[in-house]
ROTI-557343 format. One record per residue (C-alpha): x negated, y, z negated; residue in three letters; residue number from 1. Coordinates in pm, 1 decimal, padded with zeros to 6 digits. Layout:
REM ROTI-557343
<x X&y Y&z Z&pafi ALA&tordo NUM>
...
REM end
This chain:
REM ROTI-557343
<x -00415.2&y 17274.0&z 15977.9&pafi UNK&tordo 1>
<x -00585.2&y 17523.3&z 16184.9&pafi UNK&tordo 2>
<x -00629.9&y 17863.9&z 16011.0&pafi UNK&tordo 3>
<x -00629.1&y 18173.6&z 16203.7&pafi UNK&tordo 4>
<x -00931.1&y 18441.2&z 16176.9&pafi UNK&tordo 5>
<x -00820.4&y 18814.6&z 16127.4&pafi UNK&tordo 6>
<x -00969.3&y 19116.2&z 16194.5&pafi UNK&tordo 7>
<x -00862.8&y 19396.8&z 16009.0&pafi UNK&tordo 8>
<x -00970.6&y 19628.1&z 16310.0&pafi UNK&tordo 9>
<x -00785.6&y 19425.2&z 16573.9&pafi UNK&tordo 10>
<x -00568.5&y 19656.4&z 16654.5&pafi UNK&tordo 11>
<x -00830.2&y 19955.0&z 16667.0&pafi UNK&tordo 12>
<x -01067.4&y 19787.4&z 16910.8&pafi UNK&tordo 13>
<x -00773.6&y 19683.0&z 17085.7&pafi UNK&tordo 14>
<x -00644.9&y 20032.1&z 17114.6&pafi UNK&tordo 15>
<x -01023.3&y 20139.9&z 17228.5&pafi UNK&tordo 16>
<x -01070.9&y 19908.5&z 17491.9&pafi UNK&tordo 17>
<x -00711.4&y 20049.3&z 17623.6&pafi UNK&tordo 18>
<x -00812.4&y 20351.1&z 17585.5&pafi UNK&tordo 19>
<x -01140.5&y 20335.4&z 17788.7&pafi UNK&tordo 20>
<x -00933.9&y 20137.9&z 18079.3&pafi UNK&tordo 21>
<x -00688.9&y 20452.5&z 18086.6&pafi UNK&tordo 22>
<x -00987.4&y 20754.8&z 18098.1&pafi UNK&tordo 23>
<x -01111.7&y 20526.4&z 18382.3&pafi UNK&tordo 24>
<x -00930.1&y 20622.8&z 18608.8&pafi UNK&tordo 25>
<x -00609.6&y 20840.4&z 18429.0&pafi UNK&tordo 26>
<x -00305.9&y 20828.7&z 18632.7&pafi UNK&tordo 27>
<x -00264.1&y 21112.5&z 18890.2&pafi UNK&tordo 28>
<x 00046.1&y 21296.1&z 18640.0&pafi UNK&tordo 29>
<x -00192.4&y 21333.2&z 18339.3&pafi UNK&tordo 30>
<x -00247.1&y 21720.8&z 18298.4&pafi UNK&tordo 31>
<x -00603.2&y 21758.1&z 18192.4&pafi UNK&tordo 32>
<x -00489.5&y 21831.7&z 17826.4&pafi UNK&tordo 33>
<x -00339.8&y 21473.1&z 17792.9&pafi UNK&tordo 34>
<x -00670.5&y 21354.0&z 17941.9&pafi UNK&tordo 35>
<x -00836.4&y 21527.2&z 17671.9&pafi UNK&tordo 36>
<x -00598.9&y 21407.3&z 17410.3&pafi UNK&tordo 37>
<x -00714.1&y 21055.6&z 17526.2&pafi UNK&tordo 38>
<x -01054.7&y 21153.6&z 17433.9&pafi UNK&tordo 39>
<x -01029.1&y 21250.7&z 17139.8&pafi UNK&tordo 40>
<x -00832.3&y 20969.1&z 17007.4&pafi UNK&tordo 41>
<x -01102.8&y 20733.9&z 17126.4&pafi UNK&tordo 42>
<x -01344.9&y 20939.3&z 16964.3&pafi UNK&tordo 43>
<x -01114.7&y 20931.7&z 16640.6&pafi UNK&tordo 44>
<x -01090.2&y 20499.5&z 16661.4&pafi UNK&tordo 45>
<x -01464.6&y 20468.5&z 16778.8&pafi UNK&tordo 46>
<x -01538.1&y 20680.4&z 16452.2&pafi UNK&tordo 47>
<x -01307.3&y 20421.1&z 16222.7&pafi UNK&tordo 48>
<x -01450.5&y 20124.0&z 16394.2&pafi UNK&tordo 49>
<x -01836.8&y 20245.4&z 16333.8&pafi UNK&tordo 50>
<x -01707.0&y 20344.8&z 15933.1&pafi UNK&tordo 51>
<x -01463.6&y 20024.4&z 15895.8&pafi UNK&tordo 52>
<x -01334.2&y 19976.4&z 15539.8&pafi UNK&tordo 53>
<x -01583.8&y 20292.0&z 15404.6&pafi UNK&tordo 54>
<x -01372.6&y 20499.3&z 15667.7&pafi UNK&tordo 55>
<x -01211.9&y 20780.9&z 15528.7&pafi UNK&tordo 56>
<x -00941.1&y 20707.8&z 15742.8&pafi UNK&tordo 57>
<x -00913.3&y 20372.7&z 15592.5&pafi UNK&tordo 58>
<x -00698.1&y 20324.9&z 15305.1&pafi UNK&tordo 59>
<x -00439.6&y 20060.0&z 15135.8&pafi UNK&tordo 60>
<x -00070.7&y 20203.5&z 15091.1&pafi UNK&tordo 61>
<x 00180.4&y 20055.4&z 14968.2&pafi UNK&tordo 62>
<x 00458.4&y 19967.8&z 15223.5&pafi UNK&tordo 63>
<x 00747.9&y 20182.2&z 15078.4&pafi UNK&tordo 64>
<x 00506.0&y 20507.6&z 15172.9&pafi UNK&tordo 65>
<x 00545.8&y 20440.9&z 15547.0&pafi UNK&tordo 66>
<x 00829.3&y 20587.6&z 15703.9&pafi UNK&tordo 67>
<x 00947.8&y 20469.3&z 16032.0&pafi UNK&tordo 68>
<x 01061.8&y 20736.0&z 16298.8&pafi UNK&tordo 69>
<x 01251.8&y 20681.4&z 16593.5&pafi UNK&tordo 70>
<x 00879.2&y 20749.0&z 16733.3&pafi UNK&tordo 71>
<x 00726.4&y 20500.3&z 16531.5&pafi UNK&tordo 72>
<x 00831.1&y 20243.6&z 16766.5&pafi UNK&tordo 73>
<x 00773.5&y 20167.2&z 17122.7&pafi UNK&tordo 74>
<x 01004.4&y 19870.9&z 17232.5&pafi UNK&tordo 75>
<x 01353.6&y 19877.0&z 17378.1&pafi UNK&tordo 76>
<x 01428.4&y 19648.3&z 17143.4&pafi UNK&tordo 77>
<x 01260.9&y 19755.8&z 16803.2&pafi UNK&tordo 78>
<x 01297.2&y 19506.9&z 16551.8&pafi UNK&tordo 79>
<x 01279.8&y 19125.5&z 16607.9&pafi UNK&tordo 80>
<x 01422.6&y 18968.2&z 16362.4&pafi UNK&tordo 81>
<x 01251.2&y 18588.5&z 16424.1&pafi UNK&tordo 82>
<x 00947.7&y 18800.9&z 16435.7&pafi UNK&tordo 83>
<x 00979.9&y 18982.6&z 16105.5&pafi UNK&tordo 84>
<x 01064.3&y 18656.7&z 15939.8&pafi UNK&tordo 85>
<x 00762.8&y 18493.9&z 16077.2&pafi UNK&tordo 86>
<x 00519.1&y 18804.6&z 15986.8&pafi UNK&tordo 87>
<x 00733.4&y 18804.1&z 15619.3&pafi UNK&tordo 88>
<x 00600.3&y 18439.3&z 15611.2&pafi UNK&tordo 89>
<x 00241.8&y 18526.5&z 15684.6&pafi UNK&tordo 90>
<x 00241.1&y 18801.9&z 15425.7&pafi UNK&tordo 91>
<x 00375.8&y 18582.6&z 15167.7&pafi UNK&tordo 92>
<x 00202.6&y 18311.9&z 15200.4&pafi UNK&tordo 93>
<x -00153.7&y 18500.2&z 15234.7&pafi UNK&tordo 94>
<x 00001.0&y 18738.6&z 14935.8&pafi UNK&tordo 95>
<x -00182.7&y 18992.9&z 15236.7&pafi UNK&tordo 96>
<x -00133.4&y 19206.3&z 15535.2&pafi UNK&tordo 97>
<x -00472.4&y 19110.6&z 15728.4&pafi UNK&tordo 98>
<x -00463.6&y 19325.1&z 16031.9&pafi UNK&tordo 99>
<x -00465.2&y 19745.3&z 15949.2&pafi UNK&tordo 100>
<x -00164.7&y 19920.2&z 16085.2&pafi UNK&tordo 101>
<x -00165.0&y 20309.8&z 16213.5&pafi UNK&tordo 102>
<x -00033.0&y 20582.9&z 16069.5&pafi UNK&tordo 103>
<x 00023.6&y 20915.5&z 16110.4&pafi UNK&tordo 104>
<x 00000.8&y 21180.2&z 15755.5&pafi UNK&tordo 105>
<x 00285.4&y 21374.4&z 15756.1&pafi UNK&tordo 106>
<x 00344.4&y 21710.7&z 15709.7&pafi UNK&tordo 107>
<x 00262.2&y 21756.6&z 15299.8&pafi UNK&tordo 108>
<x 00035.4&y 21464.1&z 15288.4&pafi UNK&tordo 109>
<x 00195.8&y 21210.0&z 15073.6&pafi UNK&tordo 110>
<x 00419.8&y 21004.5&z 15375.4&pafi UNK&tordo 111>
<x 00291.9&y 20822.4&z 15645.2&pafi UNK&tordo 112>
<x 00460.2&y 20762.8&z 15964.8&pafi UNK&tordo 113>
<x 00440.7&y 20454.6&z 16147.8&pafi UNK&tordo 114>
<x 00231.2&y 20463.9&z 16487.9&pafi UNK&tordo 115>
<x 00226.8&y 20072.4&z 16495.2&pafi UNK&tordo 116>
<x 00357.8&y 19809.8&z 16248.5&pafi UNK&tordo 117>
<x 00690.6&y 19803.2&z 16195.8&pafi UNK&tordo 118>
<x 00726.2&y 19471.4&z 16171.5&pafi UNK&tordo 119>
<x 00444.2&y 19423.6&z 15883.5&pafi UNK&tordo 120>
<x 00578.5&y 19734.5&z 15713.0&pafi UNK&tordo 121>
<x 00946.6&y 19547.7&z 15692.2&pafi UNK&tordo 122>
<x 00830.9&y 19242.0&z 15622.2&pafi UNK&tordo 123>
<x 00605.2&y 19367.3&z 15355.4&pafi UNK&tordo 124>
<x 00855.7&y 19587.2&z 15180.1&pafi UNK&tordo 125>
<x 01154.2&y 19318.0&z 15184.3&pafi UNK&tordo 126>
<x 00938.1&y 19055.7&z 15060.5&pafi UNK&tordo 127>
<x 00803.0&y 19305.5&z 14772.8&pafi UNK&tordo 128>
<x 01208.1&y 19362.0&z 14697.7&pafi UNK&tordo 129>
<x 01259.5&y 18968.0&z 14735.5&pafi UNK&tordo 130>
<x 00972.8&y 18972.6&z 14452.9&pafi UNK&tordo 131>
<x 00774.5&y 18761.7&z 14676.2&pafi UNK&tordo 132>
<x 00488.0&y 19022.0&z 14659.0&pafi UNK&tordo 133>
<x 00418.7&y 19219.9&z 14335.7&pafi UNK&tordo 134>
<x 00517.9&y 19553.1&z 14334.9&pafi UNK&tordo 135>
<x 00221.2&y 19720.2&z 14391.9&pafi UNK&tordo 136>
<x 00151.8&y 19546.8&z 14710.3&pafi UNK&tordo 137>
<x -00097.8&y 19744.4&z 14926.9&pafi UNK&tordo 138>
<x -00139.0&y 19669.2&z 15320.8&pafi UNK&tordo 139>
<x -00476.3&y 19772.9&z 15515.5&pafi UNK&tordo 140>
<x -00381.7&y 20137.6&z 15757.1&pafi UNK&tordo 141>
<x -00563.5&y 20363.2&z 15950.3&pafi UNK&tordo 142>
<x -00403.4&y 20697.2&z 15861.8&pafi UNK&tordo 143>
<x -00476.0&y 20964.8&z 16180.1&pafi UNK&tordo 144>
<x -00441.7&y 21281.9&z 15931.1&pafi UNK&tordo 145>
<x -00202.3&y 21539.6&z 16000.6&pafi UNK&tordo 146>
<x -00386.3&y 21796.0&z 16130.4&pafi UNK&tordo 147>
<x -00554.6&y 21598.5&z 16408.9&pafi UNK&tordo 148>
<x -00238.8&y 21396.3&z 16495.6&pafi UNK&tordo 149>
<x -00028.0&y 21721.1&z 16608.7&pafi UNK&tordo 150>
<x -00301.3&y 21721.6&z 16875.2&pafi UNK&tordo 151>
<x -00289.6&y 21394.8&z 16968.1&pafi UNK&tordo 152>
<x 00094.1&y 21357.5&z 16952.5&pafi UNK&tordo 153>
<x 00154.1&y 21274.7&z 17284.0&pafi UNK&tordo 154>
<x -00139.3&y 20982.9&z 17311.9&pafi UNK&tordo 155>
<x -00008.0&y 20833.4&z 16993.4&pafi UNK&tordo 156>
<x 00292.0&y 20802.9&z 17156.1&pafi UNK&tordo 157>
<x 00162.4&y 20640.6&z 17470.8&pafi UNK&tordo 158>
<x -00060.5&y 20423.1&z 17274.7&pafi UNK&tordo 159>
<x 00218.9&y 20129.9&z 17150.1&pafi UNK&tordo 160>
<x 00204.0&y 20009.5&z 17472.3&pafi UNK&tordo 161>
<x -00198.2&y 19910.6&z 17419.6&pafi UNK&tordo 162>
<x -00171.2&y 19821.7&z 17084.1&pafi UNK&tordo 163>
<x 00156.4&y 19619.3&z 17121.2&pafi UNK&tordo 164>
<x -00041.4&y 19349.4&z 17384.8&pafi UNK&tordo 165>
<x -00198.8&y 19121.3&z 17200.6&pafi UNK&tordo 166>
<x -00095.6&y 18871.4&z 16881.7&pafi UNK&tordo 167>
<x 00042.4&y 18840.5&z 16616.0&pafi UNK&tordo 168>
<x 00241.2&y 19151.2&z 16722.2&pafi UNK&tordo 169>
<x 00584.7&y 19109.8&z 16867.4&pafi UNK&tordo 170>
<x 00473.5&y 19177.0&z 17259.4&pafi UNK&tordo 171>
<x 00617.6&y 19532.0&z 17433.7&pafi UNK&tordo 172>
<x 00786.8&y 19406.8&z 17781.5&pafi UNK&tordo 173>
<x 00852.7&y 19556.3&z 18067.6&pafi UNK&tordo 174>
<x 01170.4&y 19730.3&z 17970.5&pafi UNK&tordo 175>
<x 00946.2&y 19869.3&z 17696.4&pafi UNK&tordo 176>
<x 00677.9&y 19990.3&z 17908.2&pafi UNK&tordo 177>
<x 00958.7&y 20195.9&z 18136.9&pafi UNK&tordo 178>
<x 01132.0&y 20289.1&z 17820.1&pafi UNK&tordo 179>
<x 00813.6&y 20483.8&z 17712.9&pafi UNK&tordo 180>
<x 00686.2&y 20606.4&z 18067.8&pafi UNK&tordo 181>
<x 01062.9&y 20770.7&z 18099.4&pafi UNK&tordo 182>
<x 01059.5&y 20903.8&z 17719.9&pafi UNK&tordo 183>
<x 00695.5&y 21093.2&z 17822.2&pafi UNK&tordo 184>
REM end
């Protein structure tokens, strides 16, 4: 049996290297403010990388203080259910989420919205009600506070596309990809 390596960061450095690629060369319709916006959330994720787990945008949540927006998701298409069930399995059997989602604080600081993973989040939370995880199960998150995330609102948006390319994530698709280009 062949065990797979995590890294709790995955989907930071992932989101990082996508970032870089798009303030390459940022497509002709980017105003400069979205450019900027860009920036800053690379500067935010090159900050968490450099601080990992001592980040003070690092935390463990429990699931049930994520809320999922229609924003919080970036596919057509936005839950897959032989997906969930395969992530639920993961989770279960590991009794841990190994990969940090993203997060946005929301307005009065004690919710979270969902930037990217929904399917952990579900999984996570109907195991815990299938009392498959204890009830205080915490998952990893990087948690963008509120304050900076109303100025990078539009990036965050853009950014499921990136983050939603490699595995174990469900993959975004074309139809996804035009989905989001049309919603900006």
């Amino acid at each position: 049996m062949t065990t797979t390596d995590y890294d709790t960061f995955a989907d930071i450095k992932n989101l990082i290297s996508g970032l870089k690629l798009i303030l390459k060369s940022p497509p002709s319709f980017f105003e400069e403010s979205m450019v900027q916006e860009f920036r800053d959330l690379l500067d935010f994720c090159e900050e968490v990388l450099k601080d990992g787990e001592e980040s003070k945008y690092f935390t463990n949540c429990s699931p049930f203080d994520l809320v999922c927006t229609p924003d919080s998701q970036g596919r057509v298409i936005t839950i897959d259910p032989e997906h969930k069930t395969n992530v639920k399995n993961s989770v279960i059997r590991d009794q841990k989420v190994h990969e940090a989602g993203l997060a946005k604080e929301c307005s009065g600081g004690t919710k979270r919205e969902i930037v990217n993973c929904n399917h952990r989040v579900m999984a996570a939370t109907q195991a815990i009600n299938d009392k498959q995880l204890p009830h205080d199960f915490k998952m990893p998150i990087v948690c963008v506070p509120y304050s900076l995330s109303k100025t990078l609102d539009r990036a965050l948006d853009e950014i499921q596309d990136v983050l939603n390319s490699g595995l174990p994530k469900k993959l975004a698709n074309s139809n996804d990809m035009v989905a989001s280009m049309t919603k900006t």
